[in-house]
Structure formats: C-alpha cells, structure tokens
N, C-alpha and C positions, 0 to 999 in steps of 0.2 A: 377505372379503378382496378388494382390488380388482386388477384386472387391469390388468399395464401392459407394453404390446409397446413397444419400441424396436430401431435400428436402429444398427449402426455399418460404414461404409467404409471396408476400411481401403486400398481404391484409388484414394481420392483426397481426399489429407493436403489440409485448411483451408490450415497454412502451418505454418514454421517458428515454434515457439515461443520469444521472447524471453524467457530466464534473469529480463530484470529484473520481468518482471513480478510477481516475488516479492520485490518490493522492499517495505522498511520506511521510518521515517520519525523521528529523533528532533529535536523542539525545545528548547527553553530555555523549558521550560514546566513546571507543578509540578515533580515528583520524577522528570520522566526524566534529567535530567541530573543531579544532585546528589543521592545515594542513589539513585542508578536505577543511571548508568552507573561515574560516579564517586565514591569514598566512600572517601577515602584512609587515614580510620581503621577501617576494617572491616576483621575476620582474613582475611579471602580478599583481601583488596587486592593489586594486582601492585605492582610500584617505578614504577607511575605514577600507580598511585589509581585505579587500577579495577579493580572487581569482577571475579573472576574467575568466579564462580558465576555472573554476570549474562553474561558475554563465550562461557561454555560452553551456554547455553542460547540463546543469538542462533547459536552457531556448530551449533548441532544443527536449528536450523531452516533454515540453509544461507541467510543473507539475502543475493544478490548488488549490493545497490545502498543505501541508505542517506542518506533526503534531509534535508538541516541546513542555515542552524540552524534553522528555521520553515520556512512557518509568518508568523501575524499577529506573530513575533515578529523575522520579517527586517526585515520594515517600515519597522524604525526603529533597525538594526542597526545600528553602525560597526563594521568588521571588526577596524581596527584597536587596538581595544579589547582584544581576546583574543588581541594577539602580544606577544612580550616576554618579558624576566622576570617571572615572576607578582607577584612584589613591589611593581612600579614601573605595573600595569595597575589603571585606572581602572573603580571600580565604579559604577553605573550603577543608574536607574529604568528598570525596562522598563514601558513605556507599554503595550501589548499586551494583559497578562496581570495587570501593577499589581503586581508583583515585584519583588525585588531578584535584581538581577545584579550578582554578583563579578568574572564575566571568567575565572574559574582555566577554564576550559575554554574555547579557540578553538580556530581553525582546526588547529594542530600539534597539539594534543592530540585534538582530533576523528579525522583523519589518521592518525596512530597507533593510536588504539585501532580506526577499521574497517578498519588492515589486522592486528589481534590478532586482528577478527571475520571476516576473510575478505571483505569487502566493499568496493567501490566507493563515492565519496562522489556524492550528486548535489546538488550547491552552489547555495543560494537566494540569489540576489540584492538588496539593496533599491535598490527601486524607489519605494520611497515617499518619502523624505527625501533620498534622493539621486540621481545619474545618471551620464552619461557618463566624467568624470574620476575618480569613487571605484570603479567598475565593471572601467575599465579597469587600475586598478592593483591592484585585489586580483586580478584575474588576473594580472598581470605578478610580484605576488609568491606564488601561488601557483604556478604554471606555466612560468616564465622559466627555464632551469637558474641563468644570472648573469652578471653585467656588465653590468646599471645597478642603477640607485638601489632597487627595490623588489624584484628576484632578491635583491639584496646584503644587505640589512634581513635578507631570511631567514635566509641564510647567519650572519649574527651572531646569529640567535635561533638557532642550533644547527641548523638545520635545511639543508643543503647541497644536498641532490637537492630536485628538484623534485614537489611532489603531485601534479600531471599530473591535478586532474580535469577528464573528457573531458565531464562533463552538469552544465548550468547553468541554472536557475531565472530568468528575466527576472522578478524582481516573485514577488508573494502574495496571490493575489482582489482584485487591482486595483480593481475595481467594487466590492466590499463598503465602505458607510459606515463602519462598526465600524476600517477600515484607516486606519492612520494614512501619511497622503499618499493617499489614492482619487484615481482619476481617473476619467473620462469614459474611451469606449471611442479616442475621438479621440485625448485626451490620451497612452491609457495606448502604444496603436500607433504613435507616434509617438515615444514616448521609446521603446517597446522595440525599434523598427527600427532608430534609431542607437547604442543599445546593439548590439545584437546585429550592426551591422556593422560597429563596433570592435575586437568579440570575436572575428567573423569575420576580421577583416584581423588580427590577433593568429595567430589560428591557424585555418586553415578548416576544420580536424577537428574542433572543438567540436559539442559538439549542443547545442540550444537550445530552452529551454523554454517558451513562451510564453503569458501568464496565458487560459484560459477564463473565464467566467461562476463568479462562487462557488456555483454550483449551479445547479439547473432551475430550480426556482423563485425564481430571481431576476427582476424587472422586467425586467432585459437582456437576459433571455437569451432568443434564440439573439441575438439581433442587437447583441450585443456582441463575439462569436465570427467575424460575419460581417465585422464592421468591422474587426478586428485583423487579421483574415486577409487583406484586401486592403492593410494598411500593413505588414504583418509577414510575407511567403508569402515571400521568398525569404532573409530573415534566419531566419525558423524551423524547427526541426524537429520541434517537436513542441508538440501544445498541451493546458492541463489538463484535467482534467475533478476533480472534488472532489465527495465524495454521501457523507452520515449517514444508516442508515436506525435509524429512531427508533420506539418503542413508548409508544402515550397509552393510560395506564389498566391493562387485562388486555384489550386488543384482541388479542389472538394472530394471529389471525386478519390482518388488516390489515398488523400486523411483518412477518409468514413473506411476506407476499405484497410486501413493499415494492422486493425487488430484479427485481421486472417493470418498476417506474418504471424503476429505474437500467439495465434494458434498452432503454427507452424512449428514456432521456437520450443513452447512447450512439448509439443507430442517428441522432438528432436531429441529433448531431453530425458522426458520420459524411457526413451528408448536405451538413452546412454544411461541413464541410472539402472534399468536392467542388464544390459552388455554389461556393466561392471559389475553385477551383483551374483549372475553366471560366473565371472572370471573367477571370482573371491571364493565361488558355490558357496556362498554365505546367504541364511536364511531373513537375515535383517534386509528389510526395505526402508530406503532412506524416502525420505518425503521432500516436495518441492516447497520454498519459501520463495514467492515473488515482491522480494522485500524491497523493490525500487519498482511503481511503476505508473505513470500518468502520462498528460498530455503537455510539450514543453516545447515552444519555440519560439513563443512572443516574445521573450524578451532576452534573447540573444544579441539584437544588436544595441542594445541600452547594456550589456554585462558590460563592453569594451571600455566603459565611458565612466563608470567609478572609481572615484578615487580611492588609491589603493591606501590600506594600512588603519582605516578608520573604523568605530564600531559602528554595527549594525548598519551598514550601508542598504541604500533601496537595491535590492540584486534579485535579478532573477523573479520579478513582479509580474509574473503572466495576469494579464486581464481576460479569464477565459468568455468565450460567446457561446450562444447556444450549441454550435456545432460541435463544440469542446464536449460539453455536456454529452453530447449523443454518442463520439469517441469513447469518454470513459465510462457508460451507459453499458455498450458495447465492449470493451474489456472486461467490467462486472460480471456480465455473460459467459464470457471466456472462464473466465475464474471457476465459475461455478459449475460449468461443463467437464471442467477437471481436478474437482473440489474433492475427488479419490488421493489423488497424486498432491496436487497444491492445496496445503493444510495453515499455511499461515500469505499474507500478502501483506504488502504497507503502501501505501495510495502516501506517493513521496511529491510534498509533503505536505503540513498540515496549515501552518498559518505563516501568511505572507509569502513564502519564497515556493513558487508554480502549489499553491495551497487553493481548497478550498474557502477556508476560513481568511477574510482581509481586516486589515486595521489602519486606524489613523491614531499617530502619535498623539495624545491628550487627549483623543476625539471618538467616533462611534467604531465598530467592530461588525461587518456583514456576512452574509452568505454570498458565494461566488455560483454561477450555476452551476460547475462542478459537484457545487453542495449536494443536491437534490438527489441526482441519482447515487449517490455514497449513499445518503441517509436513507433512503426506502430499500435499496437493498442491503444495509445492515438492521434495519428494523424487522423486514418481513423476508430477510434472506436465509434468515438462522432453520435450522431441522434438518429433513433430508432432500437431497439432490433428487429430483425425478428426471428420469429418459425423459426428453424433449425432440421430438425431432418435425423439421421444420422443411418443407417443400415451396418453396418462394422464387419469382419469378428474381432473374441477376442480370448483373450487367458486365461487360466485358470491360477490364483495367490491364495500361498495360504491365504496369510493376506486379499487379496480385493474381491477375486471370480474372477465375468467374467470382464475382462477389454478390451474394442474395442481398438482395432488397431489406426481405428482414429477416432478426436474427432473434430466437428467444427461447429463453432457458423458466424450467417452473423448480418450486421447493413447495414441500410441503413443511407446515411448522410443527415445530413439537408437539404439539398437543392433538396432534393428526386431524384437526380442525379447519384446517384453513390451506387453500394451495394460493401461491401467491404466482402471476405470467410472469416475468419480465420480456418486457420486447423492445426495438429497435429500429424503424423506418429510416432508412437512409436514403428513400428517393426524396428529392427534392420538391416533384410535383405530384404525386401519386397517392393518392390516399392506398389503402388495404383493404380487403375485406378478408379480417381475419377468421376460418373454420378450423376450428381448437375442439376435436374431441378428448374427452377426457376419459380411461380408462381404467376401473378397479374403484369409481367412490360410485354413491350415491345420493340423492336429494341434493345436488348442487343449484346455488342459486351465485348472485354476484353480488358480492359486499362495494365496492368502490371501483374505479376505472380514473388513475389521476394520469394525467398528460403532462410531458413538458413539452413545450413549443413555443415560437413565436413566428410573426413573420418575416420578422429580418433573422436569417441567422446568424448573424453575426453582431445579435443584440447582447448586450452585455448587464452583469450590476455593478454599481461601482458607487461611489459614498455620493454623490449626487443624486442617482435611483437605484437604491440598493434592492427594490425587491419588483424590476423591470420583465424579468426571465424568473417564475418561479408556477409550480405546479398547478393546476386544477383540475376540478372532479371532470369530467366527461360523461354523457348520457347515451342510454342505447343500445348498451352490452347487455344479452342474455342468453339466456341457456334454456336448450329445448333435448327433455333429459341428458344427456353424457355431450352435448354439444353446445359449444361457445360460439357465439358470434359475437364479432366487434371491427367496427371498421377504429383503421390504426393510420392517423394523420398524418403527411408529410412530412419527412424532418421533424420524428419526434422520438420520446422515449415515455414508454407507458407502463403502467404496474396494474394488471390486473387481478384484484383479490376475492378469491370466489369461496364460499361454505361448505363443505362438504363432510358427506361421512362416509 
C-alpha cells in the first residue's frame, strides 16, 4: 500500500470559486441538438420539444453557464437563420461538421430551454465569415429591451424581454486551419478589439471572451496569445484556453498522466496573460475561461464513416469507461488548483456528442461515468479553494516525466461548514493510505467518503447497463483531531466530506 501525506489550510482560502466554472457546452454538432436536447416527438417532450429526461439530468448536475452555438460551428453561423417563425427559417450546410442544419433551434429556443435548465447562456460569436455589423446586431437583438430595428424583430418573434446574455465568445480557434475564415494572430486581434469595443460601448457589463491558441500544441502558441493580448487587453476579459486529453493504443499510463500537460498549458498561459499585462502596464487582469475541455478519442475513427449533409448524424459518440472518469476527475483538480486565474470552464460537451449526458431517439436518457465526477464536484465544489498540497509516491512517463499516484485538491463551502477532498488514484494496483492533516478548523469529523471504481477499467454505461460504473459510499475514513485517514482504492476517484468548524 503506498503512503500519501497531504496537507490542507483552511486559513488561507486560494480564492473565491467562480460557480462557472462548472460550465458546459452544447453545439450544432451530431446529436446534441436534435435528439440530444430537442426531440419534439419523444414522450417526455415538454410544448417546446425538449426532452424532459435530458433537461432533468443537466438540471441535477447544476450546470451554471452553457456555451452555444460552437464551437467550429459558430464560424460560419448566421444568427439570423435561427429567429422567426420556424416555418419561414432557412435551412442550411454547415461547413464545420458537413451537416445539415434546419434552424428549428436558435437563439429563443436555446434561451428558453437554459433557463428550463437553470443556466446562463455564454454566446459564441462568428468571427470567421463575418464582423463588426453582424456582431453588433445580434446583440442589439438579443440584449436591447426595444425601440429600434433589431429589439423590435424580437419582439415580433414572440419574444419581448430581453435575453440579457452577459458572456460573449469573440470567434472559435481563430488560428486553427480546419476554421472556416482562420486568421493570423494579427488578423484575428484586430477584428476582435473592434468587435469587442462595439459590444463594449453597447453595454460595458459585457464580458468578453477572447480566442487562445486551439491548444498547446499548436505552432502559435504561446505567441498567438501574446499577440491578441496586446491588440485585445482592454476589450477583454477573458481569454480561451481548449485541451483533449486522448489515449493512443492501451497506453494507460500516458492517458492518466495527460492532465500534468494541461497543468502545464495553464500556468504557460498564466504567464503570458501577465507578460502582456506588464507590456500594456495596465492594471486590468484578464481571467482564464477553459471553455473546451474533456476526454475525446473514442470516436474518431467512426467521425470518417457518416454520411455527410444529414441531420443530427451519430458523431462523435464517445462511450466513456471508468478510466475516462478518473481523466476528467483529474482535470476537475486541475481546474480548481487554479480557480484564482480560471474563473469560468465548459466540460465540451453536454449531451451525446463526447457528452456526459446520452440518449436514445424515442427511448431512455443516461448518465455516462464522466457524469459522476462533474456532478459531485459541482455540488460540493462551490466556496473557496483551499492550499492542498500532496506528497505521493510517482511514476516515471515518458511524454510527462514524474507523474504522482494521487492528486487532490479540497474547497471549503460557503457556509464554512463543510470541506469537501477531491482525489485521484491513478495506480492501477495500489491501494493508498491516505494522511490528510488538516489545518486552521476544528471538531472535524467525516460526513461520507463516495468512490467511483470498478474492476474493469474500462467498464462502461450505456442503455443496456446504464448505471454499471456509478458511485458508493466507502467505510473507514476518520479523523483523530486535525488528521484524516483514508485508504484510497486503485483506479479510482473519491470525494471526501468532512464537518468542520
């Protein structure tokens, strides 16, 4: 069994934890929209056409933000496609994805159904095909209450109050070829500072999103990030970041270890968001949004094999396994280690397309094990960030170097009642014996101890055993004053919630 001491303060909180950072993501991409969200002939359908089984399981994950429509598939969006009468809306090739698009879902029916989900929308721009005059009017007819030309349009679509959304997407991997309109970092900073000081003289509460690098390993990057940032520092507030971690072969090893890079990527950026912020000697600090980020490669070689131009094709249908699970368990962590800097994320995406949430057309709607650990750390993730620091025996990779065993971040909740572990066992064989002092409460005892594990890793749910891979309590975890013990099972992901004052 290995031995793993860690540390938690709780006298001096990281920072306040941004809610968004348990943000999701749905595009106009396979089956999240059409039999994902929408599916007006299904028996659970509400009098709008959307799933209701699908709308109670997004609303049990508690998603606060919600980014639409893309995605490579804003790119080449017209907004005004998707307002109107459904009737009289033009259907469409989406270049993107090589789909067909109907249109019966825009912006008012988007609208609607995240506030059925309890969510905030966070609206992506295109930036590729278009700019300044189409930019500024889909906010004027979103946002405007009324009394000109594009408030008033609403209003005749039925729609009278205004959507008020407050977070706006400038662009979608602007630097990626694959994007239809790419630009240069030149290019793309340029168009998105007079965007974004349009949107600003619109309304100066807007927050604004502004395209990173489509990854680390892009040629650009960092110095695509550092270019935008000196054309874009006082129009922005926030800039992306996007990361897939991906498994080649039965590398297990190399997967479990993949979100050290994406620890990597952030502090890189981190960095460059200051470099640029020096340059400008501007007091504004932009924040990080990791508005693209899960676990993606199961179903790459089935993308080749759809037929192009149809709607809601099967795309991109990852069947995650438990090991999946323990990846995006393990980027949660991440997240919240730098929950100072990254204040909003979206877990891309939400249902059917590499989604936690899956569906069968006509049929039931499940939880993926990706579910689990989203859902307990937006449940017991929310408050402040507490120092975590973790001493764990590692193992040697060769793409990442040393990689610990386990990895684990605590929050304490708002109500300064409760500190919640999160941790991470990535050995395969090795139980833990986790020694967790805890520093600054007292009278801790342990509220629950849930595991996810199984024995196959690579067990899955899927609508034959939908709840195959799902959580339970664990026995045996206590606290002998300001000390936690817990042994922490192989290949798992665990939430430790203890009492305190």
């Amino acid at each position: 069994m290995m031995q793993v001491k860690a540390t938690v303060d709780g006298g001096f909180p990281v920072c306040e934890i941004d809610d968004r950072l348990y943000g999701s993501f749905i595009e106009h991409l396979g089956r999240a929209i059409y039999t994902g969200i929408y599916e007006p002939s299904h028996p659970g359908a509400d009098a709008d056409g959307f799933r209701t089984d699908v709308l109670e399981l997004v609303r049990e994950l508690r998603v606060p933000i919600v980014r639409y429509p893309g995605g490579n598939y804003a790119s080449a969006y017209n907004w005004e496609d998707g307002v109107g009468p459904k009737a009289s809306r033009r259907a469409r090739l989406d270049l993107a994805w090589r789909a067909g698009e109907p249109n019966l879902v825009g912006i008012g029916e988007f609208a609607r159904w995240a506030k059925k989900a309890g969510s905030e929308v966070m609206m992506a721009l295109n930036l590729g095909t278009r700019g300044i005059e189409e930019t500024r009017n889909q906010v004027e007819y979103c946002n405007h209450p009324g009394g000109t030309y594009f408030s008033d349009l609403r209003h005749s679509h039925g729609n009278p109050e205004p959507y008020n959304f407050k977070v706006w997407c400038l662009g979608n991997e602007m630097d990626g070829p694959w994007q239809v309109g790419c630009k240069t970092a030149e290019e793309y900073g340029k168009l998105a500072r007079e965007v974004g000081k349009a949107l600003k003289l619109f309304d100066p509460s807007l927050q604004l999103v502004v395209c990173g690098s489509s990854g680390p390993g892009m040629p650009t990057f960092p110095q695509w990030e550092a270019t935008v940032l000196d054309l874009c520092q006082e129009q922005a507030d926030f800039l992306s970041l996007h990361t897939y971690a991906k498994k080649v072969g039965d590398d297990s090893a190399t997967f479990l270890g993949e979100t050290t890079q994406f620890e990597a990527f952030i502090k890189t950026v981190e960095s460059t968001v200051e470099f640029a912020r020096a340059r400008a000697r501007s007091k504004k600090r932009i924040k990080l949004s990791v508005d693209e980020w899960n676990v993606w490669y199961h179903s790459d070689a089935a993308a080749a094999k759809v037929e192009p131009w149809s709607v809601g094709p099967r795309l991109l249908e990852d069947v995650y396994t438990l090991e999946d699970a323990l990846v995006v368990g393990a980027f949660l962590i991440v997240l919240l280690r730098h929950a100072d800097s990254v204040r909003m994320a979206c877990l891309a995406q939400l249902v059917n397309t590499i989604a936690p949430i899956m569906t069968e057309p006509g049929g039931p709607a499940w939880r993926q094990t990706i579910f689990y650990p989203f859902l307990h750390a937006s449940l017991y993730g929310r408050g402040r960030a507490l120092p975590t620091s973790v001493a764990s025996p590692a193992y040697e990779n060769a793409k990442h170097g040393q990689v610990p065993y386990l990895d684990a971040m605590s929050v304490l909740s708002p109500n300064g009642r409760e500190v919640t572990v999160f941790c991470v066992n990535r050995s395969p064989d090795s139980k833990a014996a986790l020694e967790l002092r805890l520093g600054g409460f007292s009278k801790i005892s342990v509220l629950e101890h849930l595991v996810l594990s199984h024995p196959d890793p690579l067990a899955v749910n899927d609508k034959a055993h939908p709840e195959l891979v799902i959580p339970r309590k664990a026995q045996g975890a206590l606290v002998d004053r300001d000390l936690l013990k817990a042994t922490i099972e192989p290949y798992s992901w665990n939430v430790l919630r203890l009492s305190v004052e």
